[in-house]
C-alpha positions, 0 to 999 in steps of 0.5 A: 500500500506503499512504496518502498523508501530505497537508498543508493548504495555504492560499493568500492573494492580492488579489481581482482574482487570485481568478479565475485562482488558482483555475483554476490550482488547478483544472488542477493536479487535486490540491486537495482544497478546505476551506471556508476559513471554518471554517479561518481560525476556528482557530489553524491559518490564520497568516499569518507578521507581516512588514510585507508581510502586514501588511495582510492580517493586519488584513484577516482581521478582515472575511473572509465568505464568497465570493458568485458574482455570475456566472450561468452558466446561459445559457452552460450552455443554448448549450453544452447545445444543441450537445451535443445536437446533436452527439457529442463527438469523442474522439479530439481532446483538449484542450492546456491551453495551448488552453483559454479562460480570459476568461468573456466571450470564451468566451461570445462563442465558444460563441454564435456557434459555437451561432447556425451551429447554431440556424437549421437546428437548429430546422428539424430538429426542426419536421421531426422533430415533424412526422415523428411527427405523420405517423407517428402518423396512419399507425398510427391510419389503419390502424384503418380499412383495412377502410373503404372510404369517403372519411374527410371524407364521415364527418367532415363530417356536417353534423348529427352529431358524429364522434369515434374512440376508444381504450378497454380490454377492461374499458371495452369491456364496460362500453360494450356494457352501457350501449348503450341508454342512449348516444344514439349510434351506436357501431361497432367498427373494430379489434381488438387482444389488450388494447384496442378502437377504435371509432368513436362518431357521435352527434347534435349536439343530443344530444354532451354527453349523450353525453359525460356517459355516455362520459367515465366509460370513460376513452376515449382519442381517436385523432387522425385525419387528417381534412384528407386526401382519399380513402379510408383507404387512399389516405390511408395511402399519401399519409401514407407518402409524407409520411413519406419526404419528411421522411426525407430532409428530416431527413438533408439538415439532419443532414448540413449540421449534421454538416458544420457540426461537422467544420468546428468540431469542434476549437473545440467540444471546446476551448469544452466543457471551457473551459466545465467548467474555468469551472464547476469553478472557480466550485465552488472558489470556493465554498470561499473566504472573501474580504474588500473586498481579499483572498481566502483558499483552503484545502484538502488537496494530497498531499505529494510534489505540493506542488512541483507546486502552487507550480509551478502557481502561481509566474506570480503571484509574490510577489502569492500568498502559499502556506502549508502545514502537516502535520496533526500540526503542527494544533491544530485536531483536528476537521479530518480530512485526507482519505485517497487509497490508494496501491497497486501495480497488482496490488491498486489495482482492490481498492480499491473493495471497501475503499471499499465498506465505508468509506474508511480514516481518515487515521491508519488503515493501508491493508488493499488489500494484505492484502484482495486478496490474501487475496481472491484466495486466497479465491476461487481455493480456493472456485472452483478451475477452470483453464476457468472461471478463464480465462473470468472472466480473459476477461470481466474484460479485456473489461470493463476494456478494452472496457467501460471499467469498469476496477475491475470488470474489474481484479478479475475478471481477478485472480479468474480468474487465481486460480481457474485456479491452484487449479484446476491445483492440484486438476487440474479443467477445466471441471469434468472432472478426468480432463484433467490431474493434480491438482499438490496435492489433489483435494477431493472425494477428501480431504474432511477435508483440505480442511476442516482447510486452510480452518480453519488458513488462516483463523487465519493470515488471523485473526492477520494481522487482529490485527497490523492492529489492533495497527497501527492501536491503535499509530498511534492511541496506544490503550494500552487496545484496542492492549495490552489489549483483544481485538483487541491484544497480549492478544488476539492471544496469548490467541488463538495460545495458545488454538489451541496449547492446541486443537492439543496436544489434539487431537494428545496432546502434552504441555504445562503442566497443564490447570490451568495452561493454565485459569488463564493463560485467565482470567487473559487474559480478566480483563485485557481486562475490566480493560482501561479501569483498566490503561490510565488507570492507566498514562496517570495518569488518574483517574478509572479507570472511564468510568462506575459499576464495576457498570456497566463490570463487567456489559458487561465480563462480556458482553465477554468471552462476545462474545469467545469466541464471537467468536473460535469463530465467526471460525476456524469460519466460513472452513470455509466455503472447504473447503465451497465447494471441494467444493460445485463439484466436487459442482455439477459432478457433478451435472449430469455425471449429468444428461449421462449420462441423455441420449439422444444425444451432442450432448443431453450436449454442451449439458448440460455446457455449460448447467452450466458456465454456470449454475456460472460464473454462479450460484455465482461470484456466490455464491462472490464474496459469501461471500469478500466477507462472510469479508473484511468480518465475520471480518477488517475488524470486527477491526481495520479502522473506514473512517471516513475521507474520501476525497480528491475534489480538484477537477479536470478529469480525472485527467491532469495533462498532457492534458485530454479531452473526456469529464470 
């Protein structure tokens, strides 16, 4: 429900350590890397003036960027062509204390597990090519099965040049046009819907002629297995023979390569992820700047997983030096520490959806909480059903726990739960409202109730959109937008007593004079148009104005319009969470109608079926994506921005304690 506070940490030993700090920073999977050159260019990067880092001081004064001298590229393929081979078994993770940490020794073990594969390896695939090359004969054989002629009495013509082809319907017609000018002998073999096969004899004296005619229909020629004796159809059963040879070749050679990795399967994931733990570790060192004697790593660590690194890192004693700094202690303002979301299980699968609209920033406060639940509701209320609720809860923990997509599932299950509480409340099952009572309100038989209570909840979650922004004006010291502007204290009141004035109205009860109530309006208004001028005079900046007062004035003006509409359309657009409500019952109804029409029983049966998989599916996503756009355009563009960047630390998995195969 919040977001982490982080600290730049910087990190300082002798170049032969370089290699195994950075592993250990790698398996530590919580720093987020800082190209240490744009870091030590500023004032942050201090190194406190003792006599013991004293050389490293005057060092700093040489610092470049690192340059890999290793090429992983030949251990990649060696690794590749085993994953080719084999599956990765899951069910056997990797203990930190089993990876592999010395480059060459991993090297020696990856090609020596590699050479148990290679010779039968490249076996399997000559038998494999050569399985294709069988399969194809055996497709192109069965154009002549008609043909009862030994295939080389028509090969071997001694003066006469044979050839089959391939050719469209459009290069058929123009071939049968152009016969009389082609000095060969063409004949059709086969015949499918979309092409032709024919086979084209023609003089030795006369091919290139002929070639010169033919080559402009775009034929495809079909390799024919010329070097087997007898008649197509002896030949197509010498083929299928061939074929199941190499079958049961290709299963002996998988089965001793199978052999080979559940001998070794253990190494082989150990040897995978030690591999990805070298690779990582060279993508860290990327960030680093380093002299003839020392290197320099900087990046972002949450907070409370500070102690986790220094633990992490303590093996290599005072011959580290480990320093970190909170953001606000920076002079460097250009460097924005990036964000990592803190939320309960209940909203943590809704962060996605805040990340689609952009990451929040650092100094911005977490709107998960407030989206999710906001979301929920949303839906529920737009999609009210306990039946079709408890299918979405189905395939939400289908997804997240078969499919593995656990965000898409997490919020599916949640809107599921949601749209079978709303629906007790408006007593709808599957669309049936005769199965149990409604616990609240039936929509369709209180249409303007329903539309009011859309409206009204839409200006609760609106206010609650304005304490957000004021947060977030606040947390940025934003006097002008935080206190003056539409979205801060001016807005906010504007806003609530606009809604008094709208209600004691409508109802008839007696407040202050119209006039009155018109004055303090304008009287609001024109403080947000005087917004810039208030604030600096208050901060005791001058000038007052950002640019020329007509100008400020004029877009002021418009501002202010942009702010009544807005504030109009915000409120009326959540109607659309009444309208919804009823558009499903109506949905519903419609096809209850077309049930009814039919003949028999079990014609009504799969009516209602049919209609309930076309609600679930075409106005859940319909309702999915209008909660969504009250989310983002009514509620985020008041007080949320998402410019922030994400905390990608540089990690092997998300376990701290266990690395798996599958990174």
């Amino acid at each position: 429900m919040s977001v982490e506070k982080m600290k730049m940490v910087n990190i300082i030993g002798t170049m032969d350590l370089l290699e195994n700090v950075a592993k250990q920073v790698v398996l530590f999977n919580g720093l987020h890397p800082v190209n240490a050159m744009n870091e030590i260019d500023t004032t942050d990067f201090t190194v406190s003036a003792t006599e013991d880092n004293l050389e490293k001081i005057i060092d700093l004064n040489y610092v470049r960027p690192y340059v890999h001298e290793r090429d992983y590229a030949p251990v990649e393929a060696h690794i590749k062509r085993i994953l080719e081979i084999v599956s990765l078994d899951r069910n056997f993770p990797v203990q930190e204390e089993e990876l592999i940490l010395n480059y060459e020794e991993l090297l020696d073990k990856i090609v020596r597990i590699d050479g148990k594969f290679e010779e039968i390896y490249k076996k399997l695939l000559d038998k494999k090519e050569a399985q294709e090359k069988v399969k194809l004969f055996l497709n192109n054989i069965s154009y002549f099965k008609d043909i009862d002629v030994p295939l080389q009495e028509i090969k071997n013509l001694r003066n006469f040049h044979v050839g089959v082809y391939k050719l469209t319907l459009e290069s058929s017609h123009k071939l049968k046009i152009n016969y009389e000018n082609i000095p060969s002998m063409v004949k059709k073999v086969y015949k499918a819907k979309d092409y032709r096969v024919v086979i084209i004899i023609t003089p030795k004296m006369l091919k290139n002629e002929s070639d010169r005619i033919l080559n402009s229909l775009n034929l495809e020629t079909v390799e024919m297995p010329w070097q087997y004796e007898g008649t197509p159809i002896e030949i197509q059963e010498k083929l299928k023979q061939e074929f199941n040879e190499l079958q049961r070749e290709i299963l002996e050679l998988e089965a001793q390569m199978k052999k080979i990795y559940e001998e070794n399967k253990q190494e082989i994931n150990i040897l995978n992820v030690s591999l990805k733990l070298q690779l990582k570790t060279s993508e860290l060192k990327d960030y680093a700047a380093c002299t003839n004697e020392f290197f320099y790593l900087c990046g972002w660590v949450p907070e409370d997983e500070i102690g986790s690194l220094n633990e992490k890192l303590n093996s290599f004693g005072n011959k580290i030096i480990v320093l970190s700094k909170e953001p606000s202690k920076m002079t460097n303002k250009t460097i924005t520490p990036p964000t990592r979301l803190k939320n309960n299980s209940i909203v943590r699968p809704f962060e996605v959806m805040v990340n689609m609209y952009g990451t929040p920033s650092y100094d911005e406060t977490d709107p998960t909480l407030f989206l999710g639940i906001s979301y929920m509701i949303i839906f529920g209320a737009m999609f009210g059903d306990v039946g079709q609720g408890l299918v979405f809860l189905i395939a939400g923990l289908f997804l997240k726990y078969k499919m593995r997509r656990v965000n898409l599932g997490g919020i599916l299950a949640r809107l599921g739960i949601s749209s079978a509480i709303f629906g007790f409340l408006y007593g709808s099952v599957f669309g049936f409202e005769d199965v149990i009572p409604a616990a609240f309100i039936r929509p369709m038989e209180n249409i303007q109730d329903v539309l009011i209570l859309a409206v009204v909840f839409g200006c609760m979650l609106l206010i609650v959109g304005f304490i957000f922004s004021l947060l977030n004006n606040f947390k940025r010291k934003d006097i002008k937008n935080g206190v003056f502007g539409k979205d801060g204290v001016n807005g906010l009141l504007f806003y609530i007593l606009l809604l008094y004035f709208a209600y004691s109205k409508v109802l008839g009860i007696d407040t202050f004079k119209t006039s009155i109530w018109i004055v303090l309006f304008i009287s609001m208004l024109m403080i947000m148009v005087f917004k810039e001028p208030l604030s600096n005079l208050i901060k005791g900046i001058r000038p007052l104005y950002s640019e020329s007062k007509s100008d400020y004035f004029i877009e002021g003006g418009f501002g202010v319009l942009e702010t009544l509409l807005g504030m109009f359309s915000n409120t009326i657009s959540f109607i659309r969470v009444g309208a919804f409500a009823l558009n499903h019952v109506g949905l519903f109804i419609a096809f209850s109608s077309l049930a009814n029409m039919m003949n028999s029983e079990a014609g009504s049966i799969l009516m209602y079926i049919l209609g309930n998989i076309i609600i679930i599916g075409l106005e859940g996503l319909i309702v999915f994506i209008q909660g969504l756009r009250l989310e983002y355009y009514e509620l985020f563009s008041k007080y949320y921005e998402g410019g922030g960047i994400e905390f990608q630390p540089i990690k092997l998995n998300n376990s701290k304690s266990l690395i798996n195969e599958n990174i």
